[in-house]
C-alpha positions as CSV (number, residue, x, y, z in Angstrom):
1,X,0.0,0.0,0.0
2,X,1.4,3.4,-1.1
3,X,1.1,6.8,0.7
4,X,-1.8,7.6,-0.9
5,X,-3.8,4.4,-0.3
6,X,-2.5,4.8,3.1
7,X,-4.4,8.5,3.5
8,X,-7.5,7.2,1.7
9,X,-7.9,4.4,3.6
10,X,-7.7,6.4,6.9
11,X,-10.0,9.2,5.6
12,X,-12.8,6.2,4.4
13,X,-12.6,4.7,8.6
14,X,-14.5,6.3,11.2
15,X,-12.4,7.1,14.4
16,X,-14.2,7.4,17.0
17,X,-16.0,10.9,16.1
18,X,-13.0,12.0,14.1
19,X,-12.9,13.4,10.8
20,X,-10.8,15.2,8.8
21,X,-10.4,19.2,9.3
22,X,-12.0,19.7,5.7
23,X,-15.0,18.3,6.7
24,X,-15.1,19.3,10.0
25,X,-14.7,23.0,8.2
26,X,-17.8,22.2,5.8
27,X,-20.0,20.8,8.9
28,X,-19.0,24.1,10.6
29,X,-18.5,26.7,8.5
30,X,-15.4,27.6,9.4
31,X,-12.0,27.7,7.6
32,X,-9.7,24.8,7.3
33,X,-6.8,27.1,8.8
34,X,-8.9,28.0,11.5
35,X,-9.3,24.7,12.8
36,X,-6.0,23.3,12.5
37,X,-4.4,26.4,14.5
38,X,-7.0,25.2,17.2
39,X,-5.4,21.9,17.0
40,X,-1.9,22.8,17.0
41,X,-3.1,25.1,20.1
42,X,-5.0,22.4,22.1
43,X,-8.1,23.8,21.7
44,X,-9.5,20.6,19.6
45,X,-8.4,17.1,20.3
46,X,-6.2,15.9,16.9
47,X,-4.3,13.2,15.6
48,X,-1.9,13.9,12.8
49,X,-0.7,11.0,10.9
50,X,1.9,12.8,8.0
51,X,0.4,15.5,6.4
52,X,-3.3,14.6,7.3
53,X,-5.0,15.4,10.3
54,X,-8.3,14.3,12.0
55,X,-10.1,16.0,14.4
56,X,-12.7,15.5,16.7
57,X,-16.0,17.4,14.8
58,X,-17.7,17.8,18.3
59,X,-15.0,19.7,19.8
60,X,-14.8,21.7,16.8
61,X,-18.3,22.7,16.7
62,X,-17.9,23.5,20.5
63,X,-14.7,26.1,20.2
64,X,-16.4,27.3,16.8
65,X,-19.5,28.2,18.8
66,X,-17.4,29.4,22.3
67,X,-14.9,31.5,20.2
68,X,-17.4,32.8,18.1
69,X,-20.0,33.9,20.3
70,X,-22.2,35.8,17.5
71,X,-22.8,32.0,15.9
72,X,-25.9,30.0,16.2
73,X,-25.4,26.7,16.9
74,X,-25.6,24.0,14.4
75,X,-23.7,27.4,12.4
């Protein structure tokens, strides 16, 4: 298996609530950027395996909403 059948293969397998931080940025509506600085500052639990990183959509939609006060929720 090469790299990339490695990174599809992880991206097709649920993970315990994880998903990657595109799709966590579509479900939220927030920028891609956005939520990886949250992970590289703690703020959202991550897992980075090479250059793809997974992330924990609930805790994303939590920081999303508590940084963002002006946000509805579900936003």
């Amino acid at each position: 298996m090469n790299r990339t059948q490695a990174r599809r293969a992880a991206k097709a397998q649920p993970d315990n609530g994880m998903t990657t931080i595109s799709e966590a940025a579509r479900a939220t509506g927030t920028a891609a950027r956005t939520i990886q600085r949250w992970a590289k500052q703690g703020l959202v639990a991550a897992h980075r395996s090479g250059k793809l990183w997974r992330v924990k959509l609930a805790d994303v939609q939590h920081t999303a909403n508590t940084l963002k006060p002006g946000r509805k929720p579900g936003q």
